[in-house]
Structures are given as structure tokens and as C-alpha cells.
C-alpha positions in Angstrom: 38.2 -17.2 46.6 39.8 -20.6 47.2 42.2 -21.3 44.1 41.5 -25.2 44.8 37.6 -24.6 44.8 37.5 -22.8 41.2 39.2 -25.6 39.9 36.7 -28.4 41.2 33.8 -25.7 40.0 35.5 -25.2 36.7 36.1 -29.4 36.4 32.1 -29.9 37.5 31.0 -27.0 34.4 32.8 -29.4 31.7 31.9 -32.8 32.9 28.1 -31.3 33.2 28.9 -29.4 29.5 29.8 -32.2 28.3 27.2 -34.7 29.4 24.6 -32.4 28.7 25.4 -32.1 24.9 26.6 -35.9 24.7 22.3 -36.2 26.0 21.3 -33.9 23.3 22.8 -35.6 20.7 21.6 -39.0 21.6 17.6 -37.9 21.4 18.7 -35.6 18.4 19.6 -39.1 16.5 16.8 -40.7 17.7 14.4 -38.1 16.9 16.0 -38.0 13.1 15.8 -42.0 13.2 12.7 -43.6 10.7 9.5 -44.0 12.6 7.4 -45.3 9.8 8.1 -49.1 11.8 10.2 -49.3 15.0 11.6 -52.7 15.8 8.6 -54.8 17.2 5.5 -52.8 16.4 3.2 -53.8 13.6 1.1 -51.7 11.4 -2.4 -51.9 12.3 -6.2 -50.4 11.2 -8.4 -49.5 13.7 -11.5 -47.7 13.9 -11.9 -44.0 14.2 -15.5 -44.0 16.0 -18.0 -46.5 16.4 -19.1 -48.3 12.8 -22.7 -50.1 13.3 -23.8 -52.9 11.5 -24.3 -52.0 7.5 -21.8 -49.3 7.2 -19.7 -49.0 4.2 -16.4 -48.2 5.0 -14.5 -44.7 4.4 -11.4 -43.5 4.8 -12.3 -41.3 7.7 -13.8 -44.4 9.3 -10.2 -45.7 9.8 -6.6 -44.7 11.5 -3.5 -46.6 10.8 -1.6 -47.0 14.0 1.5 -48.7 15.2 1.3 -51.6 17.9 3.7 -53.4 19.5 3.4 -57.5 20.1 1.7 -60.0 18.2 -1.4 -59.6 16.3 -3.9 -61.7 14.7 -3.3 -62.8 11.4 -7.1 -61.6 10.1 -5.9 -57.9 11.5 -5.9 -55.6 8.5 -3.1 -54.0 8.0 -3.9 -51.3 5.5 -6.4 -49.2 4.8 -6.7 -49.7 1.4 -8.0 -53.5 2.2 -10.6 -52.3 4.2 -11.8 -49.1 2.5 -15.5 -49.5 0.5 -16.3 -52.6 2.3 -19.4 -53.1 4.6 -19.5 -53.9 8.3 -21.8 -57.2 9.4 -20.7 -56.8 13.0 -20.3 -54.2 15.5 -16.7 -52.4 15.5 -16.1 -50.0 18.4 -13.9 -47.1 18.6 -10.1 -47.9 18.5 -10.8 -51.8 17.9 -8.8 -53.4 15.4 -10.2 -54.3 12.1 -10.7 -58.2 11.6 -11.5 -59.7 8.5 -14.2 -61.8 9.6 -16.0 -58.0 10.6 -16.3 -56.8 7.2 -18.3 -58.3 4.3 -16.5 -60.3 1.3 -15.2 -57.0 -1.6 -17.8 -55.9 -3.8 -20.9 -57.2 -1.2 -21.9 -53.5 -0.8 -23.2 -52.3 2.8 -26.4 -53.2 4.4 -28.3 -55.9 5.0 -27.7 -58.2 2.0 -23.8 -57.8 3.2 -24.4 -59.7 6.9 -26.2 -62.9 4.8 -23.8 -65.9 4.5 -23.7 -67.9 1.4 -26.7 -70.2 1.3 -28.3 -68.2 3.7 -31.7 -66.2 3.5 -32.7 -63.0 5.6 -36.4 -63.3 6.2 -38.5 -60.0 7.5 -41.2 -60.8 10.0 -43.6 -58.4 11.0 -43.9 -58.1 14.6 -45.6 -55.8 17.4 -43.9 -54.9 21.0 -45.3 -58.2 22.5 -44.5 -60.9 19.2 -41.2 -58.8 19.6 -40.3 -59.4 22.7 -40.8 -56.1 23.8 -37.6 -54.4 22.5 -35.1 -57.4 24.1 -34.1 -58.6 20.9 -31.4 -57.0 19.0 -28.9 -58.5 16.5 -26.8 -61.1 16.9 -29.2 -62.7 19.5 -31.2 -65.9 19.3 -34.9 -67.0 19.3 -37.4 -69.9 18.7 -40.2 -69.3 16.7 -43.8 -70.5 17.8 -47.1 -70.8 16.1 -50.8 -71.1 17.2 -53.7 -71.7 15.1 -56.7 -74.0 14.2 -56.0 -77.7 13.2 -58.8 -79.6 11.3 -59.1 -82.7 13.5 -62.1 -83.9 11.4 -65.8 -84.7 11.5 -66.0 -80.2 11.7 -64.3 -80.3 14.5 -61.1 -78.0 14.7 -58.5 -77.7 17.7 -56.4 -74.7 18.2 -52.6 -76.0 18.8 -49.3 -74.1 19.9 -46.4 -75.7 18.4 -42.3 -75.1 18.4 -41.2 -75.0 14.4 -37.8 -73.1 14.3 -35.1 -73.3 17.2 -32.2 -71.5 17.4 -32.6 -68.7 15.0 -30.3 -65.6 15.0 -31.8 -62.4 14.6 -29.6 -60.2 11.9 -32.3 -57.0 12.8 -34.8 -56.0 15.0 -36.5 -53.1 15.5 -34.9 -50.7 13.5 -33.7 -50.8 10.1 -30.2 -50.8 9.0 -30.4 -48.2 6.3 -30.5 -44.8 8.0 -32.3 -41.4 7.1 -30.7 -37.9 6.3 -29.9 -36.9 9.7 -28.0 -40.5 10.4 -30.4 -41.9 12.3 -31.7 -45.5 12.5 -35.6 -45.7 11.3 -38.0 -47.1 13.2 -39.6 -49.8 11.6 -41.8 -53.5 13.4 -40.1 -56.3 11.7 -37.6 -58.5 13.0 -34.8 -60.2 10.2 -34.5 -63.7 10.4 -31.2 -65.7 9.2 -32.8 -68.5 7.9 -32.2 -71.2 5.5 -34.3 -71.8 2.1 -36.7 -74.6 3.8 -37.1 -72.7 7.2 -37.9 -69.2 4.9 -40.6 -71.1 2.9 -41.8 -72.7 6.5 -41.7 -69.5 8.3 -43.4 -67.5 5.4 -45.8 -70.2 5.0 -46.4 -70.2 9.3 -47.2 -66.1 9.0 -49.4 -65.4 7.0 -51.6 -68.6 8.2 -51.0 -68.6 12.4 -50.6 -66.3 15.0 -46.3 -66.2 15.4 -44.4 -65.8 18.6 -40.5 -65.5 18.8 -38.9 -66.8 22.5 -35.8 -65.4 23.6 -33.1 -67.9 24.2 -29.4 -68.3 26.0 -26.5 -67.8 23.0 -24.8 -70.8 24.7 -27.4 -73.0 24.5 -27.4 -74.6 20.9 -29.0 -78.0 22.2 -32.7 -78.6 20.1 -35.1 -79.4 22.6 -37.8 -82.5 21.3 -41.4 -80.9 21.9 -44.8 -82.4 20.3 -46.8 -79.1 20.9 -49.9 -78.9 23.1 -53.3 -78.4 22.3 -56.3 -75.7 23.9 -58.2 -78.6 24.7 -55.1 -80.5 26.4 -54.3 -76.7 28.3 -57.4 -77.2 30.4 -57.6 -80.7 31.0 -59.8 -82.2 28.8 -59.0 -84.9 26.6 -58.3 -84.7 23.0 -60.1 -84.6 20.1 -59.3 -87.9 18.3 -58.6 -87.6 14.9 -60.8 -89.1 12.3 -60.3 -92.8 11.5 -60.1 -93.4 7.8 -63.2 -95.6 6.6 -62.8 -98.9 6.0 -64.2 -100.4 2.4 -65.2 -104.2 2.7 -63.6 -105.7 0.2 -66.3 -106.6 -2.6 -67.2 -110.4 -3.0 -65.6 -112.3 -5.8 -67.9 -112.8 -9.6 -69.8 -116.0 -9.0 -68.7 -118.0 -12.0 -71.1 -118.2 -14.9 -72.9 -121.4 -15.8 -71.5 -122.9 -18.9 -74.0 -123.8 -21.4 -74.8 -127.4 -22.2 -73.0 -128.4 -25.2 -74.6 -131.5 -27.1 -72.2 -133.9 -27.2 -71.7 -136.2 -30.5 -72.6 -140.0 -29.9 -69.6 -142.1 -30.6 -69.9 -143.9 -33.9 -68.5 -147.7 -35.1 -68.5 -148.7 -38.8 -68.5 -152.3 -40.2 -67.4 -152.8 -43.7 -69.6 -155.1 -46.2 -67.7 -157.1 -49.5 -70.4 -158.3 -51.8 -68.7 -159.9 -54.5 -66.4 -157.1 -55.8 -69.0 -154.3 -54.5 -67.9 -153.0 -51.0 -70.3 -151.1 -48.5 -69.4 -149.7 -45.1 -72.3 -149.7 -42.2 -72.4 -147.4 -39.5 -73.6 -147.5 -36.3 -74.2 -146.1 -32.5 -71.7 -147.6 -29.9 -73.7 -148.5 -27.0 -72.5 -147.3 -23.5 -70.7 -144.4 -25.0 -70.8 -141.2 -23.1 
């Protein structure tokens, strides 16, 4: 064999040799480097598997994972900060777990957890067509109508339609948030209103006296529309029933005043004195003319 081609075979084995274990050392110290935080990735919580409305938090809900780039500053970082709290909106699988997502600590789960402060959650029965048929789910929003009989007076009574709650959000519908044994949601016909004090009373008050329909309406639109309501009568032409006027009361006549009674009246009297001697007398008579 060629003396000159050994050599440039022998030169090629140690450069190679020694590249090779220069490489090997370079991903041994990287692989013994800290990979709790690399430079430029954030510790971040994120869900394990879908968590649904009213969940309560566990530590197998949760993996801590490392991210690179910025995050948002209402990102939970720890498990520990999420752990026992409940969930009032929808988290998906490998979503990061925002503050605003998760109830305030020590709110529980449930229901009661997804009410804001000064808020009430109102439960209205409903059937599949007052219901909207299944199309209404949480987070969506509705206006609620009523029909019934208006006294318009004299016994006469008008059934009217009218708008009394727009833009209502819907926290549940359909199902309830608690589940059974096996996990599942159970079925149940009411649909959960998030309502303020006033509308509750209003709505409460508009249930148990009228017929209620909810109307599904665009999230985006937020603008209340001005409606009077319409009447049956109105619906098929015919003209309304006016309402009653109120009575008018003449005004009773004023107290004739009483005759005075006739008072004598004293006749005015003159006087003329009388000296006799040292003896005086006084006369006294009628002035005539006097009235």
C-alpha cells in the first residue's frame, strides 16, 4: 500500500476522532445544563383535557409547561394558584390558564362561581319551543318576551306581546352544571338567566303570570331596540280597544250663604239736663231721624 496514502488515512481517523468526541462533549454539557428555565421560556399552566363550565380544579386537571415568547400577564404560572378553584368559562385542552377563567379563591365550583358581584342567576323553566329548541347554550344572548291578557277596562281585556328584557346572557341551558356519578351532564328544562335584582323580580313576576318566550340574538349586537308591543286586536287589523277614561266629578256648587237674623237695633237716645233750684234732673229722649 501507498506509504503517502496511510498517512492522509491515518491524518483523516484523528481529525474525525477528534471532532467526533469534541461533538460529544458539547451535547454531554448541554444535556447536564439546568432545564428547570432556559433563557427565554416562561413557566406556564395549561390544561390537561377539556375543563367545562363549573369544574373545580385538581391537580390532574393541570400541566406546567415551558413556553418560549411573551405571555399574558393574567397567565397563571403555577399550579398551586390555580388548584381548588372553579371554572366559569370553557378551557380546552393545552390552553393556557387565564385568570379571568377561573372563579375568585374560595367561590367553590358550579353555578354560584360564574355569577358576578351584584349579579343574580335566575332559572326559567322552559320547553323545546320557549327554549329555542336546543340553540341556546351558555355564554349566548337572548331577549325575553311576554304575552298575556291586559285589563283595558269596562270587562274588556286585550291579549298583548311585549319585549321586557334585551340582551340577556344565558349562564345555562339545557343541562345542569352539576353532573351525576358516571360524569355526565343531567338533563334538566330550565334555562339560567344573568340578571340583575330588578330584572329577576321583573322576570319572576313576568312567569308565573304570562306566557314567556326567549329570542335568540347576534353577541355583537348590544344596541336596545325601542319597541311599544303589539296587541291581538292590532295583529289582525282591527282597531284598539281604547282604554277607559277616568270619570269626571262636577265640582259641587258652593254653600249659599245663610240669612243673618234680624237684629233689633237700639234707637239712639239724647238727654237734656233740668236745674231746679239746687235739685238737678236729667230728661231723656228719642232722636228723631236716627237709624
Amino acid at each position: 500500500m501507498n506509504r503517502r496514502l496511510v498517512i492522509v488515512f491515518v491524518f483523516a481517523l484523528a481529525v474525525a476522532s477528534l471532532t467526533s468526541f469534541a461533538l460529544y462533549q458539547l451535547i454531554l454539557a448541554r444535556m447536564r445544563a439546568p432545564v428547570d428555565k432556559p433563557v427565554g421560556t416562561t413557566r406556564l399552566v395549561v390544561a390537561f383535557h377539556d375543563l367545562q363550565v363549573g369544574a373545580l380544579l385538581k391537580d390532574s386537571d393541570l400541566v406546567e409547561t415551558l413556553v418560549s415568547g411573551p405571555v399574558a400577564d393574567s397567565a397563571i404560572k403555577t399550579k398551586a394558584d390555580a388548584i381548588g378553584r372553579g371554572v366559569i368559562a370553557t378551557i380546552y385542552q393545552n390552553e393556557p390558564i387565564l385568570l379571568n377563567r377561573l372563579a375568585a379563591k374560595g367561590a367553590g365550583a358550579g353555578l354560584a362561581a360564574t355569577i358576578p358581584i351584584g349579579m343574580r342567576a335566575l332559572a326559567l323553566p322552559v320547553n323545546e319551543v320557549v327554549g329555542l329548541a336546543g340553540f341556546v347554550s351558555p355564554g349566548m344572548r337572548v331577549d325575553v318576551l311576554v304575552a298575556g291578557s291586559v285589563a283595558t277596562g269596562e270587562g274588556v281585556n286585550s291579549t298583548f306581546c311585549r319585549t321586557i328584557l334585551q340582551n340577556i346572557e344565558v349562564l345555562s341551558a339545557g343541562q345542569k352544571i352539576e353532573r351525576n356519578i358516571e360524569g355526565k351532564p343531567e338533563s334538566a328544562q330550565v334555562v339560567n338567566l344573568l340578571v340583575t335584582p330588578t330584572q329577576a323580580e321583573t322576570l319572576n313576576l313576568a312567569s308565573g303570570q304570562t306566557k314567556v318566550q326567549l329570542v335568540l340574538r347576534n353577541p355583537l349586537d348590544t344596541k336596545e331596540a325601542n319597541t311599544s308591543g303589539i296587541s291581538l286586536a292590532k295583529l289582525f287589523g282591527q282597531s284598539e280597544v281604547p282604554a277607559p277614561r277616568p270619570v269626571a266629578f262636577a265640582a259641587p256648587p258652593p254653600p249659599r250663604p245663610t240669612a243673618q237674623p234680624m237684629v233689633a237695633k237700639e234707637p239712639e237716645m239724647g238727654s237734656i239736663e233740668i236745674f231746679n233750684g239746687s235739685k238737678k234732673s236729667e230728661l231723656k229722649y228719642e232722636v228723631a231721624g236716627a237709624k
